[in-house]
Structure formats: C-alpha cells, structure tokens
C-alpha positions as CSV (number, residue, x, y, z in Angstrom):
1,X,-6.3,25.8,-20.1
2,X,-6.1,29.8,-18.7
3,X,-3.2,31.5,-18.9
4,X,-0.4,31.9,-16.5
5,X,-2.1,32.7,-12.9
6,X,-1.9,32.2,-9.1
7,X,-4.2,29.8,-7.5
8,X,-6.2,31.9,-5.4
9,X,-5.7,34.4,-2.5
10,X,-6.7,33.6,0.8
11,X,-9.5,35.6,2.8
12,X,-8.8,39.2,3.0
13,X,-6.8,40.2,6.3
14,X,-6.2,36.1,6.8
15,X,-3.1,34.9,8.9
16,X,-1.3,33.8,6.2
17,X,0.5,30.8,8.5
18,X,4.3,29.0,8.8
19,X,7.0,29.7,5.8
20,X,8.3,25.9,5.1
21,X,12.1,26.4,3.7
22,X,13.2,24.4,0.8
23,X,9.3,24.6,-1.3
24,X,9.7,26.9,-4.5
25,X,6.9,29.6,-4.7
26,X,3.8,30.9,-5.8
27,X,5.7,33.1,-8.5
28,X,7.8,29.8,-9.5
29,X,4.3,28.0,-9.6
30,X,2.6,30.8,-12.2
31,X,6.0,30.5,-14.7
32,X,5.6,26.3,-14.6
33,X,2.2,26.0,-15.1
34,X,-1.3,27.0,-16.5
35,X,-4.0,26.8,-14.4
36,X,-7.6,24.7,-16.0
37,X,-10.9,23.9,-14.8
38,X,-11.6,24.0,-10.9
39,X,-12.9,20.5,-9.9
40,X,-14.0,21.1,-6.3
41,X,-13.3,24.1,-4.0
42,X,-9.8,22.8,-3.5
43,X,-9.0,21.0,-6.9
44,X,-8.2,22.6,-9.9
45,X,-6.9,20.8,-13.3
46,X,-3.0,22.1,-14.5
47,X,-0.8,22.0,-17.5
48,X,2.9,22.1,-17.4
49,X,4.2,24.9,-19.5
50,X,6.6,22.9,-20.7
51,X,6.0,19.1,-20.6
52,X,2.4,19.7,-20.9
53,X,0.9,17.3,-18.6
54,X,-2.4,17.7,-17.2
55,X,-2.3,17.0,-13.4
56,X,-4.3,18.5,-10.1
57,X,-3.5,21.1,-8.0
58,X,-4.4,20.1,-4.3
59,X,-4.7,23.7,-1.9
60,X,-4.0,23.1,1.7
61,X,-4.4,26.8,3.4
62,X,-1.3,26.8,5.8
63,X,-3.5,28.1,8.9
64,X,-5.7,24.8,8.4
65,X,-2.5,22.5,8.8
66,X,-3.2,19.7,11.9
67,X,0.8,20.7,12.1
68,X,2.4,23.5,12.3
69,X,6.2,22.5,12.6
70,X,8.0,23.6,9.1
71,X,10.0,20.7,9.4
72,X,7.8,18.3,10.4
73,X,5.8,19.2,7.3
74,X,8.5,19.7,5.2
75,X,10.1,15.6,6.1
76,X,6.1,14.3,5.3
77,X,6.5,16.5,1.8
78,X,9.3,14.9,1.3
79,X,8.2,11.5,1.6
80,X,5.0,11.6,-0.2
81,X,6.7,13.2,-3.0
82,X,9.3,9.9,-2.9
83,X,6.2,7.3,-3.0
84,X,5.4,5.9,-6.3
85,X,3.8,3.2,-6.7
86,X,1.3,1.9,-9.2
87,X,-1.7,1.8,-6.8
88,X,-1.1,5.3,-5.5
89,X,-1.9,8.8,-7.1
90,X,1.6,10.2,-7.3
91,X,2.6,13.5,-6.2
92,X,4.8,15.2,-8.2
93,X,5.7,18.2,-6.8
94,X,4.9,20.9,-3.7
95,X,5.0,24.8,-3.9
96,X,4.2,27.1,-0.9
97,X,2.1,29.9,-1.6
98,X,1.5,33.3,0.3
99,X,-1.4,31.1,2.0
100,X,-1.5,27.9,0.3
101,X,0.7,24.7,0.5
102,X,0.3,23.7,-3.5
103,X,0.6,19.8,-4.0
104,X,0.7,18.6,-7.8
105,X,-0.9,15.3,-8.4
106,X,-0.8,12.4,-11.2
107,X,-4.8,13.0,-12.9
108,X,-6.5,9.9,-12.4
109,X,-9.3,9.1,-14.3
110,X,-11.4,7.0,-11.8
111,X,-14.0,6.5,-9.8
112,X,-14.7,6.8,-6.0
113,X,-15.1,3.2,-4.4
114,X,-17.8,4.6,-2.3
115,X,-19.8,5.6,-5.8
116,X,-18.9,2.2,-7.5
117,X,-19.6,-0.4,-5.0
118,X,-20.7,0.5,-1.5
119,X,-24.3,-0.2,-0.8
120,X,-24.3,-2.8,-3.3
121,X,-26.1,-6.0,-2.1
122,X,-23.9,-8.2,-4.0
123,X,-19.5,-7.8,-5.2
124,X,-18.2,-10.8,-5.8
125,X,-15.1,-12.0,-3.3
126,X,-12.5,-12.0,-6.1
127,X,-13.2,-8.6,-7.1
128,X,-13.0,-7.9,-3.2
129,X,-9.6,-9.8,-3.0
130,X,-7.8,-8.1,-5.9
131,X,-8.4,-4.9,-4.8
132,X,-7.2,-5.8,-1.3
133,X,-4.0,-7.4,-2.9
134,X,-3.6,-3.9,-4.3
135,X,-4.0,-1.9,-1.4
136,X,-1.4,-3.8,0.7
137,X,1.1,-3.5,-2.1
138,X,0.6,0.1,-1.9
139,X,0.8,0.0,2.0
140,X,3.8,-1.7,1.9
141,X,5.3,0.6,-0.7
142,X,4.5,3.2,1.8
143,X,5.7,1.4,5.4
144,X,9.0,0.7,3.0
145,X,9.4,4.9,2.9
146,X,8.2,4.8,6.7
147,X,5.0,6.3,5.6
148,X,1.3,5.0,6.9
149,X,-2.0,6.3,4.8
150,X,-3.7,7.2,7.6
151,X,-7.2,7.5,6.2
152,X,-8.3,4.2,4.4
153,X,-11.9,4.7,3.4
154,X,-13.5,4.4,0.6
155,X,-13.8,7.9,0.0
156,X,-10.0,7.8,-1.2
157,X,-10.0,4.7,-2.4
158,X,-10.9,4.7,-6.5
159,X,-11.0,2.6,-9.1
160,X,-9.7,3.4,-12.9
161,X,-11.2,2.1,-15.9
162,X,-9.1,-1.5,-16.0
163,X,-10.9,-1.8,-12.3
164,X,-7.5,-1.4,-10.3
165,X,-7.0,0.6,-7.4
166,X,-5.7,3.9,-6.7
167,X,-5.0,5.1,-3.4
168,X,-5.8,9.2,-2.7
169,X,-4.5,11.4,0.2
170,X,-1.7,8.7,1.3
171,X,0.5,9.6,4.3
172,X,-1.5,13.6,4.6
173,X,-3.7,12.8,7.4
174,X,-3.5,14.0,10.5
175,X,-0.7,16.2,9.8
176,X,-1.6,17.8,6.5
177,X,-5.0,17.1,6.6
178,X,-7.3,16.1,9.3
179,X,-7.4,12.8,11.3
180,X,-10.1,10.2,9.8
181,X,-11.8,10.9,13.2
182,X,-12.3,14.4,12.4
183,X,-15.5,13.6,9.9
184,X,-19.4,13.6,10.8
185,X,-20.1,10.7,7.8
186,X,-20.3,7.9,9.8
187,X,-18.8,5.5,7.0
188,X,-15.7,7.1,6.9
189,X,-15.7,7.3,11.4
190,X,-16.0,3.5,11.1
191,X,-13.1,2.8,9.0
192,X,-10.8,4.5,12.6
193,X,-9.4,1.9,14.2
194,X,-10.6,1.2,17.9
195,X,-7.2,2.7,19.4
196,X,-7.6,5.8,17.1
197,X,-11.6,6.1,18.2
198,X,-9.7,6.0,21.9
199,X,-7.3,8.8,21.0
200,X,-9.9,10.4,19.7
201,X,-12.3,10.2,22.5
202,X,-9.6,10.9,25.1
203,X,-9.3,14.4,23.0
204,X,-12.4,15.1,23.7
205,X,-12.4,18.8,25.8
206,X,-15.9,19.6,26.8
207,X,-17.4,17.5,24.1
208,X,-15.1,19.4,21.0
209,X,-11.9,18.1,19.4
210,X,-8.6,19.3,20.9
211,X,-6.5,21.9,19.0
212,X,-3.8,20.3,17.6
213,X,-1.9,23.0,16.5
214,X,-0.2,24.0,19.4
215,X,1.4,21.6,20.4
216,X,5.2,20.9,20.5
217,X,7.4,18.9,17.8
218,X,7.9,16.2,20.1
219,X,4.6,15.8,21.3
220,X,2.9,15.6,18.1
221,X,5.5,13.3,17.1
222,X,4.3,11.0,20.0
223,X,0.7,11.4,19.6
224,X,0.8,10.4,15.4
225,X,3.1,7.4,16.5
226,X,0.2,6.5,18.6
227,X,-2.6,6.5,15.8
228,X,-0.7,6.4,12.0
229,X,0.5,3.3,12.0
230,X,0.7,0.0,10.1
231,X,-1.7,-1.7,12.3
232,X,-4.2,1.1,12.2
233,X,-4.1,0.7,8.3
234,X,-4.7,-3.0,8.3
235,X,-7.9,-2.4,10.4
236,X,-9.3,0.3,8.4
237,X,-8.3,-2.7,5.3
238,X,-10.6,-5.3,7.3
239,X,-13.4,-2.7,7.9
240,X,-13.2,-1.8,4.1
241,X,-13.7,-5.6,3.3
242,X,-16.6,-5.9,5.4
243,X,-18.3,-2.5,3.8
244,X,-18.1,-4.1,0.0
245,X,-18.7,-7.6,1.0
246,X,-22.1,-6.5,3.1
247,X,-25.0,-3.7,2.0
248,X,-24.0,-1.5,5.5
249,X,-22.1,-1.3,8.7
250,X,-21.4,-3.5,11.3
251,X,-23.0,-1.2,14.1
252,X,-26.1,-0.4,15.3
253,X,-25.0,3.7,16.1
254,X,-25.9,6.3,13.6
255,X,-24.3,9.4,14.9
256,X,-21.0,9.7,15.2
257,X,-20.6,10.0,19.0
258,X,-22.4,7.2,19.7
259,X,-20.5,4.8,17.4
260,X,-17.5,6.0,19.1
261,X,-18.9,4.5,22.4
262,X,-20.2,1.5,21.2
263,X,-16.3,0.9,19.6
264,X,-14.8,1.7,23.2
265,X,-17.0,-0.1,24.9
266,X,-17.0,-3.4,23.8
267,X,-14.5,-5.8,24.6
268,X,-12.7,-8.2,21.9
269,X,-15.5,-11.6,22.1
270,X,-18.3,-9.4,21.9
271,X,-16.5,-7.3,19.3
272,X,-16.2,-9.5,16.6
273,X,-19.8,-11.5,17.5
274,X,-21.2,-8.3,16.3
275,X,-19.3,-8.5,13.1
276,X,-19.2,-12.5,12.1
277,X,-23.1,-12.5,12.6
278,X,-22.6,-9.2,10.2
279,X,-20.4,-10.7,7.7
280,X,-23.2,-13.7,7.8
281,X,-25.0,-11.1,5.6
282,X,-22.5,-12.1,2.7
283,X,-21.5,-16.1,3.1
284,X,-18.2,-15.0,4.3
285,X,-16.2,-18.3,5.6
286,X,-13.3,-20.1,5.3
287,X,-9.6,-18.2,5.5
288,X,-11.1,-15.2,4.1
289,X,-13.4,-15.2,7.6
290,X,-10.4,-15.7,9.2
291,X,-8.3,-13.3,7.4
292,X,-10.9,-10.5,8.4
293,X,-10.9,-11.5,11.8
294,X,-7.7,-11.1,12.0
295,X,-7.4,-7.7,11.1
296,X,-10.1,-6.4,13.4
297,X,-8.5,-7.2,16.5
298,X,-9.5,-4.6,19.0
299,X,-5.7,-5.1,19.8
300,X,-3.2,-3.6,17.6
301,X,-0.4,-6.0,17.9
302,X,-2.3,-8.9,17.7
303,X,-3.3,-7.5,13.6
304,X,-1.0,-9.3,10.9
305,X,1.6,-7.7,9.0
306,X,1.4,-6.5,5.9
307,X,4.0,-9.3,5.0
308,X,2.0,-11.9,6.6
309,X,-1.2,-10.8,4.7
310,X,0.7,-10.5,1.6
311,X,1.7,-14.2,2.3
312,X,-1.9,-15.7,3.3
313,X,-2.9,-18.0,0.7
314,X,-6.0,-16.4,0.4
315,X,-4.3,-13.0,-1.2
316,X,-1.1,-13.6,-2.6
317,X,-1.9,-14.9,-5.9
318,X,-4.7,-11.5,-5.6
319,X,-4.4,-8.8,-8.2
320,X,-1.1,-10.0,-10.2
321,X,-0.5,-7.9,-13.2
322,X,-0.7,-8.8,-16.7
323,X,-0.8,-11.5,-18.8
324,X,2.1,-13.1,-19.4
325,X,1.9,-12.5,-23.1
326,X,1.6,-8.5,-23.1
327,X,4.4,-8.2,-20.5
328,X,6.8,-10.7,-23.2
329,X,6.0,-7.5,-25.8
330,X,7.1,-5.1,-23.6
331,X,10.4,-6.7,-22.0
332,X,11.5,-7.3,-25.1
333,X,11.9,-4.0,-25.6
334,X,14.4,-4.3,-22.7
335,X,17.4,-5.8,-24.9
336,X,18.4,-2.9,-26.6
337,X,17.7,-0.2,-23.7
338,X,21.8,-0.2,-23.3
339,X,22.0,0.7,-26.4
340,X,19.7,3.7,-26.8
341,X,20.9,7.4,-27.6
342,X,21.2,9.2,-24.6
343,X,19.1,11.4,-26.4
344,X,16.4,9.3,-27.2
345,X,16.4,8.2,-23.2
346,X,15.9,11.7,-22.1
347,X,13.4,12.6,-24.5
348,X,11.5,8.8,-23.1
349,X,11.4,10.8,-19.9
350,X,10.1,13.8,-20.9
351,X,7.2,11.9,-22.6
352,X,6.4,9.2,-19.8
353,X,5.9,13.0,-17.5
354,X,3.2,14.2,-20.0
355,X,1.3,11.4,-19.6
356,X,-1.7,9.9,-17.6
357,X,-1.9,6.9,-15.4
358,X,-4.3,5.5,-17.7
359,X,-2.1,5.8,-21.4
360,X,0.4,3.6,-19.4
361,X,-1.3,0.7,-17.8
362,X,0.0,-1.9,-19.8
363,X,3.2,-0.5,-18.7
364,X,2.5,-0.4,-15.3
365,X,0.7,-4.1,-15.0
366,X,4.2,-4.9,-17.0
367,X,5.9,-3.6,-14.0
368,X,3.8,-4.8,-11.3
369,X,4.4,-8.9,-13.0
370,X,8.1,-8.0,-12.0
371,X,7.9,-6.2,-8.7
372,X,7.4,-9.8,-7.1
373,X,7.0,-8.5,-3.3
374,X,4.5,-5.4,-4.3
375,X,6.4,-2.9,-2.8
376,X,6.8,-0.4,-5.8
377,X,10.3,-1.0,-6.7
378,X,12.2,-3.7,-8.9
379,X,15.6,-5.1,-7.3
380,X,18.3,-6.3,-9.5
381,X,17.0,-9.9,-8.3
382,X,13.5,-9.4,-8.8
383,X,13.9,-7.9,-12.6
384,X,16.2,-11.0,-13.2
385,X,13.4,-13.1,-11.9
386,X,11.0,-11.7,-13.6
387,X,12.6,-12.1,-17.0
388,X,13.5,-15.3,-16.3
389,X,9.7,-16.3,-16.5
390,X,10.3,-15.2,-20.5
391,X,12.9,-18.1,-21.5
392,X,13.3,-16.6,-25.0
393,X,14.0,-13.0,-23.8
394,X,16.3,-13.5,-20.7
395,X,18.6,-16.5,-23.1
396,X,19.2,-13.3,-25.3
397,X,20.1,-10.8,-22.3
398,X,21.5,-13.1,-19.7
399,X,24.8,-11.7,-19.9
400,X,23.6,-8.2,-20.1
401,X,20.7,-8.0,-17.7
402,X,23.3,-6.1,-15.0
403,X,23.8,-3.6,-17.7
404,X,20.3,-2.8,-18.5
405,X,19.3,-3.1,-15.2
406,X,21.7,0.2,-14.3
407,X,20.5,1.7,-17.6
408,X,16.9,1.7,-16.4
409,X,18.2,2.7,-12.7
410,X,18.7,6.0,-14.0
411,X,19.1,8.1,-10.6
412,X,21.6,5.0,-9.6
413,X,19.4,3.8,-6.5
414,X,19.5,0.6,-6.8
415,X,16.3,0.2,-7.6
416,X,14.1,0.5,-10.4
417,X,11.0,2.6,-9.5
418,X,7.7,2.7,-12.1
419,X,8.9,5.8,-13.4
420,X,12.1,4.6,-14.4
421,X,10.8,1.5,-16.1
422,X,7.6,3.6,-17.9
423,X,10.6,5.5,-19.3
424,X,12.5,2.7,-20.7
425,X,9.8,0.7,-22.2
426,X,7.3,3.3,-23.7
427,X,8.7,2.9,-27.2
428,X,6.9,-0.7,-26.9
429,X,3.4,1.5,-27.4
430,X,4.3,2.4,-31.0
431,X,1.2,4.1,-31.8
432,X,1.2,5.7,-28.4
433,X,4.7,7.3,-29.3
434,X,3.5,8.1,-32.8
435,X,1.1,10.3,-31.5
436,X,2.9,12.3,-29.0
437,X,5.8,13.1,-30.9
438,X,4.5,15.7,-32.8
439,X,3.5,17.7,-29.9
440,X,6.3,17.3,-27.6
441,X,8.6,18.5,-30.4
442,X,6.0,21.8,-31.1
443,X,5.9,22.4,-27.5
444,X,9.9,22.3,-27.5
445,X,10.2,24.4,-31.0
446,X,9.6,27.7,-28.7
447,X,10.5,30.3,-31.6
448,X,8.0,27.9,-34.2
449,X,11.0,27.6,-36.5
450,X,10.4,24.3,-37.8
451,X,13.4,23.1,-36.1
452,X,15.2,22.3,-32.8
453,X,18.3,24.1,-32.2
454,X,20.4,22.8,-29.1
455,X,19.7,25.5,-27.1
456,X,15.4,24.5,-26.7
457,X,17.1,20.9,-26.2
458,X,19.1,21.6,-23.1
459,X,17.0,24.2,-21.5
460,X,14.5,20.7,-21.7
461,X,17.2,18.8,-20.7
462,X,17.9,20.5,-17.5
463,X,14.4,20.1,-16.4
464,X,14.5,16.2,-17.3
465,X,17.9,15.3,-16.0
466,X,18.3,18.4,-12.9
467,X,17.4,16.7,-9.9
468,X,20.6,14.3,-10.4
469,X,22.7,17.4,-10.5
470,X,24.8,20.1,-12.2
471,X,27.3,17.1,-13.0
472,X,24.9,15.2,-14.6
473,X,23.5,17.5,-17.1
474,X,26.9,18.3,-18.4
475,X,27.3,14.7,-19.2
476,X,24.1,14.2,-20.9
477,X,25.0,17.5,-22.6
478,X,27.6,16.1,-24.4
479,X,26.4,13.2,-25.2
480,X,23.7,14.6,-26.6
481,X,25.9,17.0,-28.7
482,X,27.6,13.6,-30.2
483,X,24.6,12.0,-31.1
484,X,22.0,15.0,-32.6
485,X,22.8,17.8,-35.0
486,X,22.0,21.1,-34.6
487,X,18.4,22.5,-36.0
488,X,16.9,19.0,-36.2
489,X,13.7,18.8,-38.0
490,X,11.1,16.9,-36.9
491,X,11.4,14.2,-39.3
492,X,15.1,14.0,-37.7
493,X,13.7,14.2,-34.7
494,X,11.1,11.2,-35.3
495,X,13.8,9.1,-36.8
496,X,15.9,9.4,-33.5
497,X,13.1,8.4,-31.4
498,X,11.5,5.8,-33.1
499,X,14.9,4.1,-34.1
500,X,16.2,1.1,-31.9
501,X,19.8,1.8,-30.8
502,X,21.7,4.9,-32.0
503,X,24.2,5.5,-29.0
504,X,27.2,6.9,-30.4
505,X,30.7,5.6,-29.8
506,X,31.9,9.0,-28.5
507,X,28.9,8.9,-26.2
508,X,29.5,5.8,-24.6
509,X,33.5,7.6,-23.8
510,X,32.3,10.9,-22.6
511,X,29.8,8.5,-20.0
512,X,32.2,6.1,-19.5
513,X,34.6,9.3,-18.4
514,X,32.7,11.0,-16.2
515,X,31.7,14.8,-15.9
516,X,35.6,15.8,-16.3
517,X,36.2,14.8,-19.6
518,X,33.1,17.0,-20.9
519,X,34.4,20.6,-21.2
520,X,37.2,19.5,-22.7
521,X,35.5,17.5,-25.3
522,X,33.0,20.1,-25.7
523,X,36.3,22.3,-26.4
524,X,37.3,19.8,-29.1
525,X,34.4,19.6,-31.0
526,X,33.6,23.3,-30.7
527,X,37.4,23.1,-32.5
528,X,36.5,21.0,-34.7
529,X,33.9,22.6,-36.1
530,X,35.6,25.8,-36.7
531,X,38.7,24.6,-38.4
532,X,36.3,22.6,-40.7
C-alpha cells in the first residue's frame, strides 16, 4: 500500500459536475485511507488507516452520472450503502471528490460468471439452481430496502472460492451508472428485459441514445420506475438460467440493433417457441421448464414474484447454508454474547471490519441457515427458529434468547443484519482471532509503546460505535473504563479478548442507566482514583 494520496484528478479544464451535500470529501478520503494497486482504470485496491481493511475504491466521474439530481443520487447512496447481504458486495462507504463520486467496496475474491461458466456446453442444473436461490435472496434483500439491481448479467455476477454468489454494481444502474441497454456486447443487451429493449428503443433520437441528463427530478423518477423494477430483474434471472444451462443465446441477431428488433417484434407464442426449442439444447423439462417460462414473459406482470419463486418447489430448498454441524459450533457461541465486556464487543467489531468476505464464510453460511426467508436480516422469530433446529443449544438459552437477541441487534433495529451477527460470533474462529490480534492492537498502539492507553481506545471507539451517536459513545466509554485498565499490554489485551464473559457489574449499571448517569460516574471514579 502507497501512502496517503487522492485518487486521481479529472482531465485538465474538465467540468468538474453537481456537489452532493451530506458525502465527506476528498481531503477526509486521503486522512482514512491508503491508496494500493490500480485494478482497472476505475478500481483501485485500499487500506483503512486505521482498521486496516483492504477494500476497492470504485470512481464514478460526476459529469458521467445518468443523473444529475444531488438528491436523487444522494437517496440511491444511501440505500446501497444500507444493503448487506451475504450475496452482495457491500458498500461501505461514499466520498465525493473535486470530480469523482468515491464508492468503497467489500474485496471479493472471485470470479466473473461469464469467465467461469458461460460458453460451457455442460453445468449441471443444481449448480444452476443454487446460484439462482442465491440471487433471489439477494434481490429480495434489495426490493426489502426498495432497491432493484438493474443490471443482472453475468458480467456482475461472480462466484468466490466456496462457489457462492456475489452480486456486483446492485441498485447503480441507470442512475449511477449506465442502463444495461447502454452496452455494444450482445450478452449483456440480452439479459434487458423486453420492456426495457422498448424504452430503450423508443430513446432512440436519429439512431443515438437520448441524453439523460437533462432531464427533470420527476421525470427521471417516472422513466427508472418504468425500467428498474422487480420484474425487470426476474427476466434478466431467467435469461441468465438459459445462458449457463445452454452453450449461447437464444437469438439469431448478432449486433445489438438488430437483437433489439427481433425482441420487439415478436409476440409472446412465438417468443418463447424460440427459447423452449433453445433450452432443448440442455434437456431442460419439468417445473424448472416451467419456472423459466415463467420469468420470460414478454409481459411484466404476468413474471412471478420474488416470493413466489422463492416458494417454487424447484428452488426453495436451493443454496441453504451450512451444515447443520458447523452452524451448532458457532451458535453456541451465542450463550454467553450477553455476557461479554462491552469491551471485548467493540473490539469484535472493529475486527469483523478488517476482514474479507472470504475469512468469514462459515460465519456468513451460519447466518444465512438462520435468515429463513433470504432477505439479509434475522428477526427475533427467525433467530429463535433457527436455534430451535439446535435442541441442546436453544434448552440452555430459551429464557435468554430475547436478551441476546438485543445484544446482537446492536444499532437496536430490530433486526439482526450479517454484520451484527459476524461481530458476535467471530470469537468461534479461534485461530482466526489468534492471528488478528496482534495486529489490530499494533495498528491501535499509535506511539509503539507497548501498551494501550485509554486514549488510542476511544479515539477507536468513536469510529466503531459513532454512527449510533454522541450518546452512545459516552456509554460505551464508561463501560469500557470499568472493565479495562489503563496502559494494557497486549497480553492484557489478548486475555480480554479471548476470555468468555468479563462484563463488569458496574457496566451492566452505567448501561442499564443510560447516557445520564455516565459523567457522573466518570466523576466518581476519576475521584476515586485520586483520593486513593
């Protein structure tokens, strides 16, 4: 990794485009993190200065935007920054630069699908099925925060090294990034649903793409609500399943234009003809024939939901998560979460942030067994469910699973999201912990004293805990100042972290009491201390 540096200027004399309120900065992007290799014209690898997790850095240039509302773009920021899910590369975190919208991603360490599997002459149908499973999970997770990818094709669909899906660019197209129709690869054209080819064509002025850009907030809004939708996904879903089942495309067009006329024209019998006698390619029958026709309707509201898909009988046993076995180990980690030092909790979170999506897939898959409807949060019914199906575990917890359930809910949603529960389980990958310990508590030693005074912790803490509020970190403050003493080692430092339990009796009161109570117990102990 470089030193601290921006990520680029744009071309000399360029319009440098809108100002979005509410993003920090370039400058705030240079102090947070350290910029690696460059991937691809507009990829670069990053390290946090602090946490020290490798991500991406994705660069939009603000006069490319499809939209140029701020807060249009700024509501869509929001939003994808809100989806997690364990089938979707997370973004963490935007910045606007002098010409660059900066969007910090989750590394994945994957695979395109098109590089894996399309062109293939053979993938068998359960391979086929799980990763379909997968994707409607993830589209559901998305429809839940009233987001639509936008862009299924296999060019953002990958694949990591346990052969599970991840889903790239979700909810950026045609407002961040280009529409799927704005391509000249004909695999990625085909994946547009026929309504979307229609919009598309419709847009046609003089045989060139209309400018987007100038448009007003209302009409763009009408015009995306026309093409990014549910049913636009679950077409794009069907088209993928007939590009791995078969070696090609269903159509006989090999230019863009033309395939765009051939979609229009043809009505719905003729329509899927051309594909059955297709899918013929690949023994395709039975409900999975069905299923597929299903989604290809030239109509959109004829297309299943994603619930009824999730429900078909062909997919919904699809893609489940781990054995039963390695998510016992891990939930039983779950009994004594409620009892964990509130230090030892926050310094869970800061290591689940450093690391990558594939260090934590047992975790994850652990997750996903619980998160019974796929849509990338637990509810206090499913996580009871779900330890239910572990007799030996939920007889121990029964009467405490409420408790731990809020525990786990740390920003108090309601929900549990993957994030959360990676945070309260990770101490069930002992060797994993073993080995980042060492370097979180170097990277927090700033003055490489040997020892952690409580001024490194809190500046840590209010990164960890700040997005729940000034309140909040004053709370965790003092709890933490119950539980660790000052200038910790790092064998002190291990022992906290690796020991089950540990919350403090005057923790649990100054939580219990609220943010009031903590100055003046701070002022007691502070007291305390000097009359000792």
């Amino acid at each position: 990794m470089g030193q601290r540096c921006t990520v680029g200027k744009g071309p000399a004399n360029a319009e440098k485009g809108i100002q979005i309120p509410g993003l920090a900065d370039g400058d705030q992007f240079s102090k947070d993190y350290q910029l690696g290799a460059r991937f691809a014209s507009k990829v670069l690898s990053t390290k946090h200065t602090l946490t020290k997790k490798i991500s991406v850095v994705y660069k939009i240039s603000k006069p490319s935007l499809p939209c140029q509302d701020p807060s249009l773009i700024k509501r869509r920021l929001d939003q994808v920054r809100e989806l997690q899910h364990v089938n979707i590369c997370h973004c963490t975190d935007v910045y606007l630069d002098s010409y660059f919208v900066l969007m910090i991603y989750d590394q994945t360490f994957a695979k395109p699908l098109i590089k894996q599997f399309v062109g293939q002459t053979h993938i068998s149908e359960d391979v086929v099925l799980k990763m379909v499973a997968q994707i409607l999970r993830a589209l559901k997770a998305g429809e839940e925060k009233g987001l639509h990818h936008g862009a299924i094709a296999a060019k953002n669909v990958v694949l990591d090294n346990h052969g599970d899906v991840v889903l790239h660019d979700f909810g950026l197209a045609h407002m961040l990034k280009p529409a799927i129709t704005d391509t000249e690869d004909i695999y990625t054209f085909a994946m547009s649903a026929p309504e979307v080819v229609q919009h598309w064509v419709n847009g046609k002025v003089d045989g060139k793409a209309r400018n987007y850009k100038k448009q007003t907030e209302a009409a763009f809004q009408a015009e995306e609500r026309d093409i990014a939708t549910t049913a636009a996904d679950v077409y794009s879903l069907g088209m993928l399943i007939c590009l791995l089942l078969t070696p090609s495309l269903p159509f006989a067009s090999e230019r863009v234009k033309d395939l765009a006329e051939e979609i229009v024209a043809m009505d719905q019998q003729t329509w899927w003809a051309v594909i059955k006698r297709h899918l013929s390619m690949s023994s395709v029958k039975g409900e999975l024939l069905d299923l597929v026709e299903a989604m290809l309707h030239k109509e959109p509201g004829k297309r299943p939901s994603l619930d009824t898909l999730l429900q078909s009988k062909v997919l919904n046993t699809a893609g489940v998560g781990p054995k039963g076995t390695a998510c016992f180990e891990i939930c039983t980690h779950l009994s004594t979460v409620h009892a964990e030092s509130y230090f030892k909790k926050a310094m869970m979170r800061l290591l689940s942030e450093r690391l990558p999506q594939r260090k934590i897939k047992e975790l994850t898959q652990a997750f996903s067994y619980i998160d019974a409807d796929g849509d990338g949060s637990v509810t206090l019914a499913e996580f009871r469910k779900g330890l239910k199906k572990h007799p030996n575990i939920f007889g121990q917890i029964d009467q405490g699973v409420d408790e731990i359930f809020n525990e786990i809910d740390h920003d108090h949603s309601g929900k549990i999201s993957v994030k959360e529960f990676v945070a309260a389980t990770l101490d069930s990958q002992e060797d994993l912990m073993e080995s980042l310990l060492w370097e979180t508590f170097k990277s927090m030693d700033k003055d490489g004293g040997g020892t952690l005074g409580r001024e490194e912790i809190l500046k840590v803490l209010t990164i960890v805990e700040g997005q729940l509020g000034a309140e909040h970190v004053q709370m965790i403050q003092s709890c933490i100042e119950s539980e660790v003493q000052d200038n910790m080692n790092f064998y002190d430092f291990r022992h906290l972290m690796l020991a089950e339990g540990g919350r403090t009796d005057e923790s649990r009161q100054i939580a219990a009491d609220g943010p009031r109570s903590n100055s003046c117990m701070s002022v007691q102990r502070a007291c305390s201390k000097c009359s000792g």
